[in-house]
N, C-alpha and C positions, 0 to 999 in steps of 0.2 A: 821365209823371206818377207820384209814388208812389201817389198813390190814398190818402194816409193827412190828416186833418187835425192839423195840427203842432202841438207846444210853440215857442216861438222858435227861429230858426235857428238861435243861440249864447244861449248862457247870459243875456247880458248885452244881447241884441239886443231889440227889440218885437217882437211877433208881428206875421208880415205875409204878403200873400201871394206865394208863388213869382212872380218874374218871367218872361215868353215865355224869356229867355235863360239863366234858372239852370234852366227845365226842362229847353231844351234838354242845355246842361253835363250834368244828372244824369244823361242818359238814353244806354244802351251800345243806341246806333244811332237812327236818326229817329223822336220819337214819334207815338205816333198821335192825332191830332186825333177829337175828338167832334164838335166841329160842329153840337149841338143838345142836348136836353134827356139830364136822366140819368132810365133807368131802372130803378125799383125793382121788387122784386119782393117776393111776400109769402111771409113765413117758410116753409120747407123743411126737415125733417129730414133732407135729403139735404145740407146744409153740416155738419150735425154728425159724419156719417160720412164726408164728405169729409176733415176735418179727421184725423179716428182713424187714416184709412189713410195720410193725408201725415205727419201726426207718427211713427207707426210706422216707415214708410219712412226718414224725417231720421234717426231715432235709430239703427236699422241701420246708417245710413250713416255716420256720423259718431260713433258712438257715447260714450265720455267727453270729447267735446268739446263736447257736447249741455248748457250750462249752466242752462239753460230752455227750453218748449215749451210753448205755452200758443197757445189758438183768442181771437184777440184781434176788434175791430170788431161790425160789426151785427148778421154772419150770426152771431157768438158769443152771440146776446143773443136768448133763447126769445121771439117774440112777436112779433120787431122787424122791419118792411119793411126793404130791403138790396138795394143791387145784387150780385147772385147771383155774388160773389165773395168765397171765403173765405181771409181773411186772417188769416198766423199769425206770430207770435212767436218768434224765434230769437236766443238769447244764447249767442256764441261766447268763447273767449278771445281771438282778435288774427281780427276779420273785416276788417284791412288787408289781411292774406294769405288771398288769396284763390285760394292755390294749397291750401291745404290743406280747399279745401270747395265750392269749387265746379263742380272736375269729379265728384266723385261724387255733388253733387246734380243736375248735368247728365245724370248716367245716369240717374235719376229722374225726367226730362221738365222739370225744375227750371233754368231757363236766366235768364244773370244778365243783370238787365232798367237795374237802376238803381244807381247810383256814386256817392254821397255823402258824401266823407271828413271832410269839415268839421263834419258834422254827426251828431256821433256815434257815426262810422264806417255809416252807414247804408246797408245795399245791399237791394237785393231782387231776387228769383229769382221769375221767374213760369213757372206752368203755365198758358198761356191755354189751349192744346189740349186739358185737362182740364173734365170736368164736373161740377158747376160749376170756373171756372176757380180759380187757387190764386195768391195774394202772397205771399213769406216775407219777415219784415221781419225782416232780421239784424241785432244790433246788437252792443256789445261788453257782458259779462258787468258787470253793475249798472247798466245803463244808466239813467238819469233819464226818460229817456221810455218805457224798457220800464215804470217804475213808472207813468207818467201813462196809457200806453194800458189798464193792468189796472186801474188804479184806475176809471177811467172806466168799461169793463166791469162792474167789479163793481158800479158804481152803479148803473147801467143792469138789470141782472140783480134787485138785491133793492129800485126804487124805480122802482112804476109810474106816477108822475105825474112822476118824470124824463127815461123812458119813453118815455110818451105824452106829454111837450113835446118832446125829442126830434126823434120821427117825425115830430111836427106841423113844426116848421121842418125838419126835412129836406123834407121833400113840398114844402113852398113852395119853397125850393132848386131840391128838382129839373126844375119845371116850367121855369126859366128858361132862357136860352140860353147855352152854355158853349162855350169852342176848344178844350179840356182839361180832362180829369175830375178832374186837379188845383187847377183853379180853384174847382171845386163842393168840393171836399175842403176845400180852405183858406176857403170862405164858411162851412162848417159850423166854424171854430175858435169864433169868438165865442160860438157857443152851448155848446159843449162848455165853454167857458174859465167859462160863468155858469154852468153844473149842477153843476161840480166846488167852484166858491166856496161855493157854498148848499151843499154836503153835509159829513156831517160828519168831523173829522178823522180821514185811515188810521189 
């Protein structure tokens, strides 16, 4: 599962949700099933500094190839319930090659979880054995969905009745029964998709 809720798969496609066999496809080895409700958890300063020591880390490591870095999703948003996973933002130049970044994000506990070429070039490196655990969402440099994930963020950050609608349908969300926590991911598009139309233009 990316664990992220989507823009369309393609440009030109409807939003929809991952099928059982494109999560499979995504996924570099078997993913792990959930099997029941998602749990949130409430706000942590401990994702804030999770993120300062992982972005510090990436940049080290990678250094002018580091095009953006940015603490993206729930745990990014002061206030906001989250499953106690923080998820970050990565714009590479060509993250097709994936020899030039992800063994040195490998030395960093940073192990590549997910393979998405079609869509964006999208991978992600996860630190589960980190606490809280860490997603890097690598994308290529101008990505259209690196725009849609910040935007969102930062609506989220300066509109507390976006906010707090939000939480309220994630919370409904999360009580339900899920196979994959990409499934819960992609229920939360539609609401994302209605807080970005009401808000005003970037």
């Amino acid at each position: 599962m990316t664990e992220h809720s989507r823009s369309p798969r393609t440009p030109d496609d409807p939003a929809r949700p991952m099928s059982e066999a494109e999560i499979r496809a995504a996924h570099v080895g078997e993913p792990t099933r959930l099997d029941g409700r998602v749990e949130l958890a409430e706000p942590d300063p401990a994702w804030a500094a999770a993120y300062a020591r992982t972005a510090d880390a990436v940049r080290r490591a990678l250094g002018a190839d580091v095009r953006l870095l940015e603490h993206v999703g729930s745990t990014s948003v002061p206030g906001l319930a989250a499953k106690p996973i923080v998820d970050i933002l990565l714009e590479l130049p060509e993250p097709g090659r994936e020899e030039t970044y992800v063994p040195a994000l490998a030395a960093l506990g940073l192990h590549l979880a997910i393979r998405e070429p079609d869509w964006y070039e999208h991978r992600v490196l996860r630190a589960a054995a980190a606490e809280p655990a860490v997603n890097l969402h690598v994308f290529a440099e101008g990505c259209p969905e690196s725009v849609r994930m910040l935007r969102f963020r930062d609506l989220l950050r300066s509109d507390a009745g976006a906010r707090r609608e939000y939480e309220r349908r994630k919370r409904e969300l999360a009580v339900r029964h899920w196979k994959y926590v990409q499934n819960y991911a992609d229920a939360k598009t539609a609401v994302i998709d209605e807080l970005l139309a009401k808000a005003p233009p970037a």
